[in-house]
C-alpha positions as CSV (number, residue, x, y, z in Angstrom):
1,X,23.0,13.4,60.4
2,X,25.1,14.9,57.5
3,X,25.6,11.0,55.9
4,X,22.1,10.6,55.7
5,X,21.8,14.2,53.5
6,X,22.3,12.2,50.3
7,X,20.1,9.5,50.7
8,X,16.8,11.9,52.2
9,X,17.6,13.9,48.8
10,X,17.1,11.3,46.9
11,X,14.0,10.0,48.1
12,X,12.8,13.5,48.1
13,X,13.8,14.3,44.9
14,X,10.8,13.2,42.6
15,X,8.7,15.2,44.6
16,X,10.5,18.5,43.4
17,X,9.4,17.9,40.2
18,X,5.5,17.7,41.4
19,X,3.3,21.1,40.8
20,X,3.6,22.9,44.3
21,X,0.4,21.0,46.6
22,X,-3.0,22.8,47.3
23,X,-3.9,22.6,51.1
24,X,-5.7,19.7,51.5
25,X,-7.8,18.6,54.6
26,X,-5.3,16.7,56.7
27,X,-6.3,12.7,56.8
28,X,-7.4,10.7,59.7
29,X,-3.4,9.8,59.8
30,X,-1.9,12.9,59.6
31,X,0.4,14.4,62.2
32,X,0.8,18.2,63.1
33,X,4.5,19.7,61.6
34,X,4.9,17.7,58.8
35,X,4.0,17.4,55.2
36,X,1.9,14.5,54.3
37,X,1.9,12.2,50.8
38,X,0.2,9.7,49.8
39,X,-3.4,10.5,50.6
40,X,-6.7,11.5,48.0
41,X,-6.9,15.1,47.9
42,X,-9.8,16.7,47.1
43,X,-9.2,16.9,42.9
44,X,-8.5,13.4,43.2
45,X,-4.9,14.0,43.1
46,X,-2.2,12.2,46.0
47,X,-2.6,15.4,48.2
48,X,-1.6,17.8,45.0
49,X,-2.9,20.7,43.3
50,X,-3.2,19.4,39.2
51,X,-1.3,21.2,36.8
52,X,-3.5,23.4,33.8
53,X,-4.4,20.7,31.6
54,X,-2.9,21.1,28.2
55,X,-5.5,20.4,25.1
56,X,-3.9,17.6,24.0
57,X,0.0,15.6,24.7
58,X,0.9,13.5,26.9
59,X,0.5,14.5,30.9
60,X,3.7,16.6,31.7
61,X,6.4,14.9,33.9
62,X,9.3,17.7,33.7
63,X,12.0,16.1,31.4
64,X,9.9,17.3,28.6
65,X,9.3,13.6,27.6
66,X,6.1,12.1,28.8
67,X,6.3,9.5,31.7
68,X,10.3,10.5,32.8
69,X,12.1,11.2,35.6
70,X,13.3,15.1,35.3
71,X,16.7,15.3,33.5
72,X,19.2,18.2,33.5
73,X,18.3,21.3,32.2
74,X,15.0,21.8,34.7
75,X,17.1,24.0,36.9
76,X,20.4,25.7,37.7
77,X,21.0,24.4,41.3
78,X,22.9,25.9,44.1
79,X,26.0,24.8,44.7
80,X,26.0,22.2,47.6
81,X,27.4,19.9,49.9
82,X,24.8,17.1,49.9
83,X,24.7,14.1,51.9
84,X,21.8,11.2,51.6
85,X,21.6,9.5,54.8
86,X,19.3,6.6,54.1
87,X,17.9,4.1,56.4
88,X,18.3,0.0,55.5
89,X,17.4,-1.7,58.3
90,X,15.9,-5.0,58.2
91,X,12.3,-3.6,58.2
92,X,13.4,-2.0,54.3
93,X,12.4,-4.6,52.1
94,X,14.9,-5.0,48.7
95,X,12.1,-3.7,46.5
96,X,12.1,-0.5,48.9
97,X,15.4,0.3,48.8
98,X,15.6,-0.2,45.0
99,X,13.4,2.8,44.9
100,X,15.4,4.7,47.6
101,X,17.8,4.5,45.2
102,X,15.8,5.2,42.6
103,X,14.7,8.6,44.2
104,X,18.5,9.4,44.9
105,X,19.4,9.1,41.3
106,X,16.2,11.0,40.4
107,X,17.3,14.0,42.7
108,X,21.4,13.6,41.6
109,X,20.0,13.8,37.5
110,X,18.2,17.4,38.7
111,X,21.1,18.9,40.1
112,X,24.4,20.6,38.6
113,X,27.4,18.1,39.6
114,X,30.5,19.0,39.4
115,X,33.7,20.1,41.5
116,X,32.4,24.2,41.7
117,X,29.2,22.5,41.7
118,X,26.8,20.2,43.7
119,X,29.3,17.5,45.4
120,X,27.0,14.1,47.0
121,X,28.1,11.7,49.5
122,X,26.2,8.9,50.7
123,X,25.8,7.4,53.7
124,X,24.3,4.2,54.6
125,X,23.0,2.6,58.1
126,X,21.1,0.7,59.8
127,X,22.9,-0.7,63.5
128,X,25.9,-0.3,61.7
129,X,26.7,3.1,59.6
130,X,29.1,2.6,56.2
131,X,29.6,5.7,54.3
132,X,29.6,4.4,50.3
133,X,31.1,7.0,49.0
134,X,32.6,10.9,50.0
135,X,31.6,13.9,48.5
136,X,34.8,14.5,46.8
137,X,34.5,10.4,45.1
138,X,32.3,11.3,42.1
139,X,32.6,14.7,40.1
140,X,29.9,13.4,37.0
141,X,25.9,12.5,37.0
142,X,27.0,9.0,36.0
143,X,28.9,7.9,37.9
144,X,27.2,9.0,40.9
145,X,24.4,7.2,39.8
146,X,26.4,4.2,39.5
147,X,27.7,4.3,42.8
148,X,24.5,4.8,44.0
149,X,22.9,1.7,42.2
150,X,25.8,-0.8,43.9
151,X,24.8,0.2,47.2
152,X,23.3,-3.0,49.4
153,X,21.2,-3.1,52.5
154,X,23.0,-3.5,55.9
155,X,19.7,-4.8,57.0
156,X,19.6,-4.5,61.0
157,X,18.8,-1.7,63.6
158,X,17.8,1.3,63.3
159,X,20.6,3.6,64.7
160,X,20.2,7.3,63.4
161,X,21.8,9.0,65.8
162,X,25.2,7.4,65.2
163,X,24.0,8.1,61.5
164,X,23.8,11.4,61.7
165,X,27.2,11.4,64.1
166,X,29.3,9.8,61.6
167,X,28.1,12.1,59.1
168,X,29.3,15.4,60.9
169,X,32.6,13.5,61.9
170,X,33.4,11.6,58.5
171,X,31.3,13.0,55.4
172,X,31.2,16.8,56.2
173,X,35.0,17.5,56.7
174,X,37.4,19.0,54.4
175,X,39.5,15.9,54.0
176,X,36.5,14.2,52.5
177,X,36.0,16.9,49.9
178,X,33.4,19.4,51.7
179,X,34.4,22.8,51.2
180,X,35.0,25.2,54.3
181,X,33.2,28.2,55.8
182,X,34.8,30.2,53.8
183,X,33.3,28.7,50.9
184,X,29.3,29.5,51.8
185,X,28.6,26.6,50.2
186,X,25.5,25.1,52.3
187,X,25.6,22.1,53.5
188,X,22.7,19.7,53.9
189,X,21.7,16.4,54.7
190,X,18.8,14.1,54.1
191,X,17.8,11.4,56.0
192,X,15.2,9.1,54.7
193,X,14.0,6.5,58.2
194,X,10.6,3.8,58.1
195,X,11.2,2.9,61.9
196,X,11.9,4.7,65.2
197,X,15.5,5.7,66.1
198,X,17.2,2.5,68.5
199,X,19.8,5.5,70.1
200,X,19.3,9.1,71.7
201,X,19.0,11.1,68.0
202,X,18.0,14.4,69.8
203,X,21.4,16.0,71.1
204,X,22.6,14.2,68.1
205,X,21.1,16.4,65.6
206,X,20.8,19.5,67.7
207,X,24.9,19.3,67.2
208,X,24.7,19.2,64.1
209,X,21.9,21.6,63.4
210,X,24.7,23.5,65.6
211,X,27.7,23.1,63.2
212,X,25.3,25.0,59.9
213,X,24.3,21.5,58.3
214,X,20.3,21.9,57.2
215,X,18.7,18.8,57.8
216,X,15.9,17.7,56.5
217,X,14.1,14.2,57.7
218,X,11.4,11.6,55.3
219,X,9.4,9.5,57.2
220,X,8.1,6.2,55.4
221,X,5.0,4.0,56.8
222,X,6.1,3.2,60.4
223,X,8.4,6.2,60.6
224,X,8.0,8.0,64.5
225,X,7.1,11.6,64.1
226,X,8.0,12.7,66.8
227,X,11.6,11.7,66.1
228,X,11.3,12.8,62.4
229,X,10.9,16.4,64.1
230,X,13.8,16.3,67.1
231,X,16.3,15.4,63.6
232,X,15.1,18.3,61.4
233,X,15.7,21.9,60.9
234,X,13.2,24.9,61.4
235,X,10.7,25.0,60.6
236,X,9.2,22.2,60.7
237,X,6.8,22.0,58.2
238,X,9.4,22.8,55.1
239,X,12.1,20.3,56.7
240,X,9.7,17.0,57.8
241,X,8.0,15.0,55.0
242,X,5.8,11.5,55.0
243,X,4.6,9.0,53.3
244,X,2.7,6.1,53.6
245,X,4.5,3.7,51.4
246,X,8.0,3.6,49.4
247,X,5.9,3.3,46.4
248,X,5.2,7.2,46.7
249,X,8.4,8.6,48.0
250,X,9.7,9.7,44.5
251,X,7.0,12.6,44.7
252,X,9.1,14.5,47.3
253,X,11.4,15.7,44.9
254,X,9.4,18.4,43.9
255,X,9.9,19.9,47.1
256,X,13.5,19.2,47.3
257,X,14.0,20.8,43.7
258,X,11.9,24.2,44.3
259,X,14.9,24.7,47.8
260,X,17.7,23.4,45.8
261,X,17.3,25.2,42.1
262,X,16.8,28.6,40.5
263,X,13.4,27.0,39.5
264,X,11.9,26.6,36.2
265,X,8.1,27.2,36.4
266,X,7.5,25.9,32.6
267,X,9.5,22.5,34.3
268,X,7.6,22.6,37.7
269,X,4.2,23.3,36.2
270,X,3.9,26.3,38.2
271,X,3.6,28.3,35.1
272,X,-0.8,28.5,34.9
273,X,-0.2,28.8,31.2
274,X,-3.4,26.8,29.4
275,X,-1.4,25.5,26.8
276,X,2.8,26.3,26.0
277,X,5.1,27.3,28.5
278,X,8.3,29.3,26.8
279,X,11.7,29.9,29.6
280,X,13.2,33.0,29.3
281,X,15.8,32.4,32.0
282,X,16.3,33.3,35.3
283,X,12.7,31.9,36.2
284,X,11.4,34.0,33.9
285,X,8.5,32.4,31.5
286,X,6.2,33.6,28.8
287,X,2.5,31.7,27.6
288,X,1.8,30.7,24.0
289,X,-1.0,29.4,22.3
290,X,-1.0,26.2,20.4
291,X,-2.1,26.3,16.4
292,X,-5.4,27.4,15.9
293,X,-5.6,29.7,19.3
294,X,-5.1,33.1,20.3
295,X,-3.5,34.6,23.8
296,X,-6.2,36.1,25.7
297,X,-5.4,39.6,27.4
298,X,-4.8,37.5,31.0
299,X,-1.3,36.6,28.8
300,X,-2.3,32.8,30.3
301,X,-5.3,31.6,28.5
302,X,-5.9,30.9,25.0
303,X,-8.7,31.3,22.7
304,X,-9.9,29.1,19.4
305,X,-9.3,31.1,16.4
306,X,-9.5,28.4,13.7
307,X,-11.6,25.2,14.2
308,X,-10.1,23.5,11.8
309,X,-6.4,23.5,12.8
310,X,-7.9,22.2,15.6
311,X,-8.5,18.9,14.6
312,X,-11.4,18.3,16.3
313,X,-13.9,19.3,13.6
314,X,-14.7,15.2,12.9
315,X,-14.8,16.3,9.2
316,X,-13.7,13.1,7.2
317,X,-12.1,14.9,4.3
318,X,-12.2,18.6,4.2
319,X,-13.0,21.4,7.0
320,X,-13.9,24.5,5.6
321,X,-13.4,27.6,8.3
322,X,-16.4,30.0,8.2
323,X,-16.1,33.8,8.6
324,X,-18.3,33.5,12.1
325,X,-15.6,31.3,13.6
326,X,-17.4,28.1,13.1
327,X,-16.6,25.3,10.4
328,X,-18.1,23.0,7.5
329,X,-17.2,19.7,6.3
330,X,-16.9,19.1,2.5
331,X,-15.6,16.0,0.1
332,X,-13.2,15.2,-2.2
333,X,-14.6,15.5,-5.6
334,X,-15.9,12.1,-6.2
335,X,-17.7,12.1,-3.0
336,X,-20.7,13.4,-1.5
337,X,-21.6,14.4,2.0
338,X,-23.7,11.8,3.9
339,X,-26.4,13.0,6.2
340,X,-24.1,13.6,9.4
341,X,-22.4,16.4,7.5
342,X,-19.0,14.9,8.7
343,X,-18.2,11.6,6.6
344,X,-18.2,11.2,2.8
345,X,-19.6,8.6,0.0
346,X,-18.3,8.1,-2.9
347,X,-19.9,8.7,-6.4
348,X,-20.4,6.9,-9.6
349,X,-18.1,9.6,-11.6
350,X,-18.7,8.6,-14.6
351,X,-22.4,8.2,-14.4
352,X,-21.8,12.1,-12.6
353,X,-19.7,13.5,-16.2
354,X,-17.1,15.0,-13.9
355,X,-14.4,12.0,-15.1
356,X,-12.5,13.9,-17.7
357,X,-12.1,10.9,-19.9
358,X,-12.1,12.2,-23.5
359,X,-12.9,8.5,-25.1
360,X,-14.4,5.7,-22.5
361,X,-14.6,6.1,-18.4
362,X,-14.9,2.4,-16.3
363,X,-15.9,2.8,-12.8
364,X,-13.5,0.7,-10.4
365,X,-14.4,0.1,-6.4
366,X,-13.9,2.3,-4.2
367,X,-15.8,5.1,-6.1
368,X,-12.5,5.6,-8.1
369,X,-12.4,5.5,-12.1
370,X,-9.6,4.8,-14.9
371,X,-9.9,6.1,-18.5
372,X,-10.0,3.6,-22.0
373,X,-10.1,4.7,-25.4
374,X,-11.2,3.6,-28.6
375,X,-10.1,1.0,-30.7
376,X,-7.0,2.9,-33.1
377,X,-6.5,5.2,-30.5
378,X,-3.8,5.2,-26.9
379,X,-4.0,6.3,-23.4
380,X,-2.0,9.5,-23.0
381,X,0.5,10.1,-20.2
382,X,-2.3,12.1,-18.9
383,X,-4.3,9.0,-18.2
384,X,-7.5,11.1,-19.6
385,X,-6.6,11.9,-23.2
386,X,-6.0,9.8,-26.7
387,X,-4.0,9.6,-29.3
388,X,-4.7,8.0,-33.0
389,X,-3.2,4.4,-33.5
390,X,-4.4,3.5,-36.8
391,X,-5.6,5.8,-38.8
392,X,-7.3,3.2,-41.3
393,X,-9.2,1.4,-37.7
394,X,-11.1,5.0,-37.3
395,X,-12.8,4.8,-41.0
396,X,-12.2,8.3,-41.6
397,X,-9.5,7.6,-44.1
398,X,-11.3,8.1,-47.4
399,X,-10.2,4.8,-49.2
400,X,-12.3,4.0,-51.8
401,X,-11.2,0.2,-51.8
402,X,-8.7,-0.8,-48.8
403,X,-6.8,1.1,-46.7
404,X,-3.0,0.5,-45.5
405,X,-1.3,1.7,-42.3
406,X,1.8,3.1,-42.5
407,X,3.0,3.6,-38.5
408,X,1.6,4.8,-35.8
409,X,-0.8,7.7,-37.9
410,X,0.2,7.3,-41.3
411,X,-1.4,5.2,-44.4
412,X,-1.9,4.9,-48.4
413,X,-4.6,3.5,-50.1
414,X,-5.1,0.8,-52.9
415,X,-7.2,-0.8,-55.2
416,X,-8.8,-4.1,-55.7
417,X,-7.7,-6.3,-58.6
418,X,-8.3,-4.9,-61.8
419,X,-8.7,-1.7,-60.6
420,X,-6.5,1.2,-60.6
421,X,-5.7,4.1,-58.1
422,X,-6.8,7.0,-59.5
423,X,-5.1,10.3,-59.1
424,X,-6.8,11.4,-55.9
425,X,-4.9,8.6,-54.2
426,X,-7.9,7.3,-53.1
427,X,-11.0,6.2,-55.6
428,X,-10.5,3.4,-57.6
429,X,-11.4,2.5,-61.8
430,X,-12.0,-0.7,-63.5
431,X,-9.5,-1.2,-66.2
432,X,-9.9,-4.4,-68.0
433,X,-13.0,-4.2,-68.9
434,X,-12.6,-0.6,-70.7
435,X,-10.0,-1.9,-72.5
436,X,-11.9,-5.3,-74.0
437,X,-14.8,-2.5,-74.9
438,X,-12.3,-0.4,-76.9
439,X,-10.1,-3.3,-78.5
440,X,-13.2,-5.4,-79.9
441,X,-15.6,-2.2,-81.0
442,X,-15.4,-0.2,-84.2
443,X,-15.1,3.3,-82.4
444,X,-15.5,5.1,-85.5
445,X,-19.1,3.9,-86.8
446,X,-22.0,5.3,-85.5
447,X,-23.8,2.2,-84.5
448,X,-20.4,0.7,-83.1
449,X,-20.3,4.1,-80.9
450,X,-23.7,3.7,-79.6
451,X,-23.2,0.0,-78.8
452,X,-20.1,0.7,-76.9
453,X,-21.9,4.0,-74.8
454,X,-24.6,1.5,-74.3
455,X,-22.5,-1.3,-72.8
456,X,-19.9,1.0,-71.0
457,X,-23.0,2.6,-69.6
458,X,-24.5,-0.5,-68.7
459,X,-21.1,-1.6,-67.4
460,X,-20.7,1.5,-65.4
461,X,-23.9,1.1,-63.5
462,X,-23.1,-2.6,-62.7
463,X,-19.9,-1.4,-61.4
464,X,-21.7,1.7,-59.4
465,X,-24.0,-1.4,-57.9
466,X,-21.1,-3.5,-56.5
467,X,-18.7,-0.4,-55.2
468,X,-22.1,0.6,-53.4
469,X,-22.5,-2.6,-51.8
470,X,-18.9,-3.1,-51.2
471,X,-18.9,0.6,-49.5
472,X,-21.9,-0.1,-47.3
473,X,-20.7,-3.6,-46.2
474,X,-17.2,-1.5,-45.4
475,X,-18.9,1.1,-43.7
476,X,-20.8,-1.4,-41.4
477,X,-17.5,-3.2,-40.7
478,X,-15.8,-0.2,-39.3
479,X,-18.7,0.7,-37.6
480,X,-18.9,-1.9,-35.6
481,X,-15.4,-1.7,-34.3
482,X,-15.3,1.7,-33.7
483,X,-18.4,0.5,-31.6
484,X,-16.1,-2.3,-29.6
């Protein structure tokens, strides 16, 4: 009985890391003194009671990684001296075993192995019995699980009772690393059966319920319940488990984990915290709320305090939390609210004013903008101010004839051809002509004086004509590309 602990353990193990079960009606297939996997319970559930749902994540699997078998950590086991007796008969098909040994690598990652720790033998049968390994073989998780992985199917009868005999005679002795009475180390066995025992298991197991080994028996599909219940220990229904199918068997180790561990009920799910459960050791546990809630006075349930750390609010770009506890949705500037009061449009920004361009905005897609500036002038590294380029391009200069830059905001000006800078550095006077007027006229007679007034006035004003026309033709040229 003892070499079959290690492999019941095993296929018991995943259901130790289940949420303890709700009562449900017992099935049209269920037997009296044993606990029954497998079937629909009433929430839906295979026969469980659902843990708290959590408001968002990842459904909770007790590794604290969504979808994994339960790692280390979950619990400090007892100290035992644990044997997996598992069944391979021919009626155990190679996929079902593979999950047999699945479910005993599940359990072994659970507990705390080690020398002054959990020690696990296997033992494997079927007509025959071959023990794979002692409990005093492997002292490490891994290599356990290695062992355990190489194990084949002996693939004929179904003999239990010599099981369970060679067990008591071979796996739990001293010699093969079990530790004495002296110890009170517990010792336990598992044994995991789909078929009815082929050899008189009853006194069998009564010996070695007898010698202080626990057992505990898993029934699969064709498993005889009856016989499940002469091999286990009192009572019955904590130490007889079934289920229909192999596919299922891993849930057991729940069940396994809450008898073998100082039990964590943030890892079992036990906890009825809505949201966060924090270990404080020693199966001690506090609640917490996630972001956004409050802990009610029950120290379990949580409360919304801020919709919008929620992330639920559907705003598109910004939730705005109101004083009554509720929310708004606003927009990016740029945008306006549609009628839904969740999503956003953009706007035409510069049509709107709200660009910040100081020269020239240009609308892009998207409802986005860039800023230009005018010709003579730059793009800032602000992206929204200007700086002069040319000075003479903006026509504010003051150059009477033509104006010259000199960098990037400097500039002199200068004359046309026969005309000279005056000393504003910026109008401009004829000079030839003055001088033929003075060379060819007697200054000092009267009628000479008034002849040369008369034609230097009558010079001047031609002169006024043309700089007026030059100017406005100058005026209209910078005009225009200021205007471009």
């Amino acid at each position: 009985m003892l070499r079959h602990l290690p492999g019941l353990l095993l296929l018991l193990w995943p259901l130790l890391l289940l949420p303890p079960p709700t009562p449900a009606a017992p099935g049209p297939l269920a037997r009296p003194g044993s606990r029954r996997l497998g079937m629909r319970g009433p929430a839906g559930s295979p026969g469980r009671r659902p843990a708290p749902a959590a408001p968002t994540g990842a459904p909770y699997s007790g590794t604290g990684q969504p979808g994994g078998a339960r790692g280390a950590g979950v619990c400090k086991s007892k100290p035992l001296d644990l044997v997996f007796i598992i069944d391979s008969s021919r009626s155990v098909r190679p996929l079902e075993f593979t999950k047999v040994k699945t479910f005993v690598s599940q359990i072994i990652d659970t507990l705390d192995i080690g020398a002054a720790d959990t020690r696990v033998a296997v033992v494997n049968y079927a007509s025959t019995v071959k023990i794979e390994f002692h409990l005093q073989t492997h002292s490490d998780k891994q290599s356990l699980k290695r062992a355990v992985a190489r194990i084949t199917p002996l693939s004929t009868g179904t003999m239990s009772g010599l099981a369970i005999q060679t067990a008591m005679d071979e796996a739990f002795t001293v010699e093969a690393g079990a530790r004495g009475p002296t110890s009170n180390i517990p010792k336990v066995a598992i044994i995991v059966t789909d078929g009815r025992p082929q050899d008189q298991v009853n006194e069998v197991a009564a010996r070695a319920r007898a010698s202080g080994i626990e057992l505990y028996a898993v029934g699969v599909d064709r498993a005889d319940m009856e016989s499940l219940k002469m091999i286990a220990s009192e009572p019955l229904d904590e130490h007889v488990f079934y289920v229909e199918t192999y596919g299922v068997i891993e849930k057991l180790s729940s069940r396994f984990q809450e008898t073998f561990c100082a039990l964590d009920p943030c890892a079992l799910g036990t906890h009825q915290c809505q949201h966060v459960c924090i270990s404080d050791g020693e199966g001690r546990y506090h609640c917490e709320c996630s972001q956004g809630y409050s802990l009610n006075a029950d120290m379990k349930t949580c409360s919304a305090i801020n919709k919008c750390a929620l992330n639920t609010h559907g705003c598109e770009h910004i939730c705005v939390n109101d004083r009554t506890g509720s929310y708004h949705c606003e927009c990016y500037e740029g945008y306006t609210l549609n009628e839904d009061k969740k999503t956003c449009s953009a706007q035409d920004q510069c049509a709107f004013g709200t660009h910040g361009c100081q020269h020239i905005c240009v609308n892009d897609r998207g409802g986005s903008h860039h800023c230009e500036c005018y010709e003579g002038y730059t793009l800032n590294a602000d992206n929204k101010t200007c700086s002069v380029l040319s000075k003479c391009a903006l026509g504010s200069h003051g150059c009477q004839h033509i104006c010259v830059d000199d960098g990037a905001a400097a500039y002199h000006c200068e004359c046309y051809a026969g005309y000279t800078l005056n000393e504003d550095r910026k109008t401009c006077s004829a000079i030839q002509e003055a001088r033929r007027l003075i060379s060819t006229e007697d200054a000092c007679g009267c009628e000479a004086t008034l002849a040369f007034q008369d034609k230097v006035n009558s010079y001047l004003q031609r002169l006024n004509a043309k700089l007026d026309d030059i100017l406005g033709k100058l005026q209209e040229n910078e005009s225009g590309q200021i205007h471009r």
